[in-house]
N, C-alpha and C positions, 0 to 999 in steps of 0.2 A: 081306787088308784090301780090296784093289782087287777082290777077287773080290765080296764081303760090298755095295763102293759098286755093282757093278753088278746086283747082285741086289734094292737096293731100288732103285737109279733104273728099272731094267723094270719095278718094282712099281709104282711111283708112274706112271709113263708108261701104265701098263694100267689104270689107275684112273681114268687121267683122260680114255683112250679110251672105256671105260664108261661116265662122267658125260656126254661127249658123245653115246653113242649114247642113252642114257636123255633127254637134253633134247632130242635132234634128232625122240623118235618124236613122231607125230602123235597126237590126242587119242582112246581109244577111245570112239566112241560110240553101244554098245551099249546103254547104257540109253533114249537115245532112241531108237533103230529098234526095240526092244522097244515099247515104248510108241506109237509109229506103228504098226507092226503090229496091235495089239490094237486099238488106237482111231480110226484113220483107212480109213473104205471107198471103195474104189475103185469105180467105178459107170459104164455106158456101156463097158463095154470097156476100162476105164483110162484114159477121154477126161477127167473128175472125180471129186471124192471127196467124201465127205461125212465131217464128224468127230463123232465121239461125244464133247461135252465133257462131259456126266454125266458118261462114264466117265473124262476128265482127272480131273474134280473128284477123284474119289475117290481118284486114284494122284497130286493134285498134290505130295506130298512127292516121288514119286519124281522126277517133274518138276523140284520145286525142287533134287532131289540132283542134275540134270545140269545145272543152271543153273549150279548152285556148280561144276559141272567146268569148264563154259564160263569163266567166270569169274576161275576161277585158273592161268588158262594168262595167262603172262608174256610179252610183243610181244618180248622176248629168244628168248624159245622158239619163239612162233609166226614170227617170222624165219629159224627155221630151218629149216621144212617145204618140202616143196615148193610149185611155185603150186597144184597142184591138192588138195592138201591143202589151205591156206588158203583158198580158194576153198572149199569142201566145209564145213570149220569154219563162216567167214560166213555159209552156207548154212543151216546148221542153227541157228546162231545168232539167224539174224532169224526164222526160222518156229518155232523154240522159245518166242522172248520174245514172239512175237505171240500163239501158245498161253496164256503166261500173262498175257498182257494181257488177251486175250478174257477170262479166267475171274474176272479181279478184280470184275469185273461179271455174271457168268453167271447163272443165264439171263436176267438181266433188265435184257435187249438185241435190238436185231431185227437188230444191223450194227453193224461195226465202227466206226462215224462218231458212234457212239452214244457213245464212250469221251472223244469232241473236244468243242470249243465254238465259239463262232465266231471265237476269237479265237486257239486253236490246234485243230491238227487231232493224233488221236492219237499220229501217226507223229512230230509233233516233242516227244513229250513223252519226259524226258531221264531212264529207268528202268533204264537197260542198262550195268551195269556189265563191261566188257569194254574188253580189252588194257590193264587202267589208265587206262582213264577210263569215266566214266558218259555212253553213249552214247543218242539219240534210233536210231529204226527205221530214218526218215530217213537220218540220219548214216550208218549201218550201209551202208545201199544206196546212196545214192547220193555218200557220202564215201569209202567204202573201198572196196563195189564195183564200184559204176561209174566210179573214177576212170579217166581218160584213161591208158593206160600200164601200167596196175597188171597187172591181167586181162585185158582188151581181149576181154570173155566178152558178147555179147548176150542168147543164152539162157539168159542167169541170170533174165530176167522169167521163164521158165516153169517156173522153181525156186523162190525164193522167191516165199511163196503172204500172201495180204493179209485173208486170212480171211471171203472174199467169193466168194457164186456165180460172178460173173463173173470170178475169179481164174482163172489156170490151177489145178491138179491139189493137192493137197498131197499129195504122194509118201509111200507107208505103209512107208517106209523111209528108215534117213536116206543123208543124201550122204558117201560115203567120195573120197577121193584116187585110190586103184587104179583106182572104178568111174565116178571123175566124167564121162569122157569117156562112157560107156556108158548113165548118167542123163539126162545134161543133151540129148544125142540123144531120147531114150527120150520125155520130158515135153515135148519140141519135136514130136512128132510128134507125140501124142497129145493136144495141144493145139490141132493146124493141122487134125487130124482130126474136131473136134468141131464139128457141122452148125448146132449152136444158136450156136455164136460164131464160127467162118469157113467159108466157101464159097463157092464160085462160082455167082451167079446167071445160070441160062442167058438168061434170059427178058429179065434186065434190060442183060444183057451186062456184068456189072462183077464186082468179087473186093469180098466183104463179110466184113470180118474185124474182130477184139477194135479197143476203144482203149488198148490197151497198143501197139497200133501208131502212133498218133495221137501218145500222149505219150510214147512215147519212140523216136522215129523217128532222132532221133540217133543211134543204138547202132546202128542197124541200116544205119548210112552212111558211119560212120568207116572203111567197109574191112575189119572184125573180119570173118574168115570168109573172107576175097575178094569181100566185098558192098560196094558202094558208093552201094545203093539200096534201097528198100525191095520195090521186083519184080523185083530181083537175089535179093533174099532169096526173096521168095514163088515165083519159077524156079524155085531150088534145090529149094524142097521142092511142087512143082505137084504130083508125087503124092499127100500130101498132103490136100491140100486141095480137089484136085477130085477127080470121083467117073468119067469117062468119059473114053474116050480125047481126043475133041474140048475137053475144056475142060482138061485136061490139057494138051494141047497149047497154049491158051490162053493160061494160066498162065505154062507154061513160056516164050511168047515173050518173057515179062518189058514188054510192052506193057498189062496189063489196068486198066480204070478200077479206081480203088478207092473202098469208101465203107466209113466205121465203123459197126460193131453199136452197138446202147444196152449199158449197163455196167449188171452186177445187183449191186446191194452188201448184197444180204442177204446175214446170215447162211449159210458152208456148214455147217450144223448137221445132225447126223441125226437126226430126226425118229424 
């Protein structure tokens, strides 16, 4: 008999180490990085991308099938990922529903500001059903992931993409957990690399880069990284950004004037 009780409590104890390894996995999100692959091109050396939303249109069920994944993942569940899991999820999250925000409208839109009014802008419009609530874009970025504490991630601006020229990159793959460290690197560079929105003016003697530095200089001061400055940051990555030893060096003294580029908010549409 005591043989018999310990042969289902093992049973039971092993069932229920299953149900947790089953809720602890992270979300696979293969049908988005399929869909990125096909439909997002990488262009300039992998400095921008342009997206082919024709070609969303046609595969938007497939789309809305990974929205519904997005979606039914339980903040029970997603509590139990790692951060860089979470982190990756959010990630794809906001540039998935931005996808099909663009497309409620497509093509007849020059920019995503085109979706706002004066009275709201699209980002706060409250479409995103995720972790059990119906979230704004807004919400998404700057409530869950930019909170103070949470991630303490800066270069998630060059991750989540806002469906604008002057955005950084929409990555033709999506953000996993294992590879997040290796992405979010990846789209930091080849974002500081790109001539038409940072670099180092010899002539004028200053560092001319995005207003994503502008507006959100905070992230880039709280210390996240070992930065406590925004030419702490632009040091770190001088090579980067300038293109010769001497401004390189520049760069790096973490001394250089800075001024903002204009912000393109067209459409990245491929044409």
């Amino acid at each position: 008999m005591k043989l018999i009780k310990h042969f289902f409590l093992a049973l039971f104890l092993l069932q229920t180490v299953n149900v947790t390894t089953v809720s602890a996995a992270a979300l696979d999100h293969s049908v988005w990085d399929s869909l990125l692959q096909k439909h997002v091109h990488m262009i300039r050396d992998g400095q921008a991308s342009e997206v082919d939303y024709h070609a969303f249109m046609k595969e938007r069920q497939e789309l809305r099938t990974y929205l519904s994944q997005l979606s039914a993942v339980k903040h029970q569940e997603f509590s139990g990922w790692t951060k860089a899991e979470q982190l990756a999820f959010l990630i794809n999250a906001y540039n998935a529903y931005t996808i099909e925000l663009i497309l409620t409208r497509y093509p007849k839109l020059d920019s995503i500001k085109d979706l706002g009014s004066l009275l709201r802008s699209p980002w706060k419009k409250k479409f995103v059903p995720l972790l059990g609530q119906t979230l704004s874009l807004d919400e998404i970025e700057h409530e869950i992931i930019r909170k103070p504490g949470d991630y303490n991630e800066p270069r998630i601006h060059f991750a989540v993409n806002c469906a604008s020229i002057g955005c950084p990159a929409l990555l033709n793959e999506a953000f996993t957990g294992d590879k997040l460290e290796q992405q979010l690197e990846a789209v930091t560079r080849a974002f500081l690399e790109d001539r038409t929105r940072n670099r180092y003016n010899s002539q004028r003697k200053r560092l001319e880069v995005s207003k994503i530095f502008d507006w959100y200089d905070d992230d880039f001061e709280r210390g996240w990284g070992g930065w406590r400055s925004l030419n702490q940051f632009f040091a770190h990555y001088a090579d980067s950004l300038a293109d010769t030893p001497q401004t390189k060096q520049k760069v790096a003294s973490g001394d250089a004037r800075i001024r903002y580029t204009d912000y393109d908010w067209k459409l990245n549409d491929k044409k």
